[in-house]
C-alpha positions in Angstrom: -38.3 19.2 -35.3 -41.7 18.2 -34.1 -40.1 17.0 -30.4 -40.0 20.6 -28.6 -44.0 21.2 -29.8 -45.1 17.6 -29.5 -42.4 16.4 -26.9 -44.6 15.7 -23.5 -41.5 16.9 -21.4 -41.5 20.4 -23.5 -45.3 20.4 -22.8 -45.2 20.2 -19.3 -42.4 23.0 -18.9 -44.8 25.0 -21.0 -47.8 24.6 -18.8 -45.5 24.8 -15.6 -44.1 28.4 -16.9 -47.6 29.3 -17.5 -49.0 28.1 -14.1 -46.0 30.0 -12.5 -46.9 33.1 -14.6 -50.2 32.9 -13.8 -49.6 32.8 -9.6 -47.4 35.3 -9.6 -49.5 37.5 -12.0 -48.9 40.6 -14.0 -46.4 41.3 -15.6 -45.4 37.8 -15.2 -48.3 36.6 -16.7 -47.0 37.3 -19.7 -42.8 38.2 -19.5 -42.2 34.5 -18.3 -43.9 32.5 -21.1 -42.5 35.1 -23.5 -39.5 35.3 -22.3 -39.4 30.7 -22.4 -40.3 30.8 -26.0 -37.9 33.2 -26.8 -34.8 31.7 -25.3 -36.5 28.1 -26.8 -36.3 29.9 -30.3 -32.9 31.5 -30.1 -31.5 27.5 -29.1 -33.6 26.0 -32.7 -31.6 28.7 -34.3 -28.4 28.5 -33.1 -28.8 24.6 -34.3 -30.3 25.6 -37.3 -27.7 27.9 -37.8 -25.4 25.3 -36.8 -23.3 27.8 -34.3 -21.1 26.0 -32.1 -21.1 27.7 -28.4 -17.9 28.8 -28.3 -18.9 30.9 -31.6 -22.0 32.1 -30.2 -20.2 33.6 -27.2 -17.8 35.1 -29.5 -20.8 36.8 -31.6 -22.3 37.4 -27.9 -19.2 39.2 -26.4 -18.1 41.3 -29.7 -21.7 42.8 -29.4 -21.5 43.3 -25.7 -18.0 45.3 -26.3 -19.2 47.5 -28.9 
C-alpha cells in the first residue's frame, strides 16, 4: 500500500497537479490537488472495500436517482 505514496510515477503526478494548480492559481491552487487526492482515496477504498465497478456504478446510480 506504500506504492501510490512512495511510487515515483504517483510522485510526479502529484508535483505536476500542483505545478498546474499553482500556474493557473486561485482557486485552483487548491481545488485541483484536493480534488487528485480525493478521487486517489475514493479508488484505495473501493479496493479496500473490494467493490467491483459494475457495483460501484450501481451504488453510484441508485444515489443519483434518489
Amino acid at each position: 500500500m506504500l506504492h501510490p505514496v512512495t511510487g515515483l510515477d504517483h510522485v510526479i503526478a502529484m508535483v505536476a497537479v500542483g505545478l498546474w494548480g499553482a500556474q493557473l492559481g486561485l482557486p485552483a491552487l487548491w481545488v485541483l490537488p484536493v480534488a487528485f487526492l480525493s478521487s486517489w482515496l475514493l479508488v484505495e477504498l473501493r479496493v479496500l472495500l473490494e467493490l467491483d465497478y459494475h457495483e460501484l456504478r450501481l451504488v453510484l446510480h441508485y444515489q443519483d436517482s434518489s
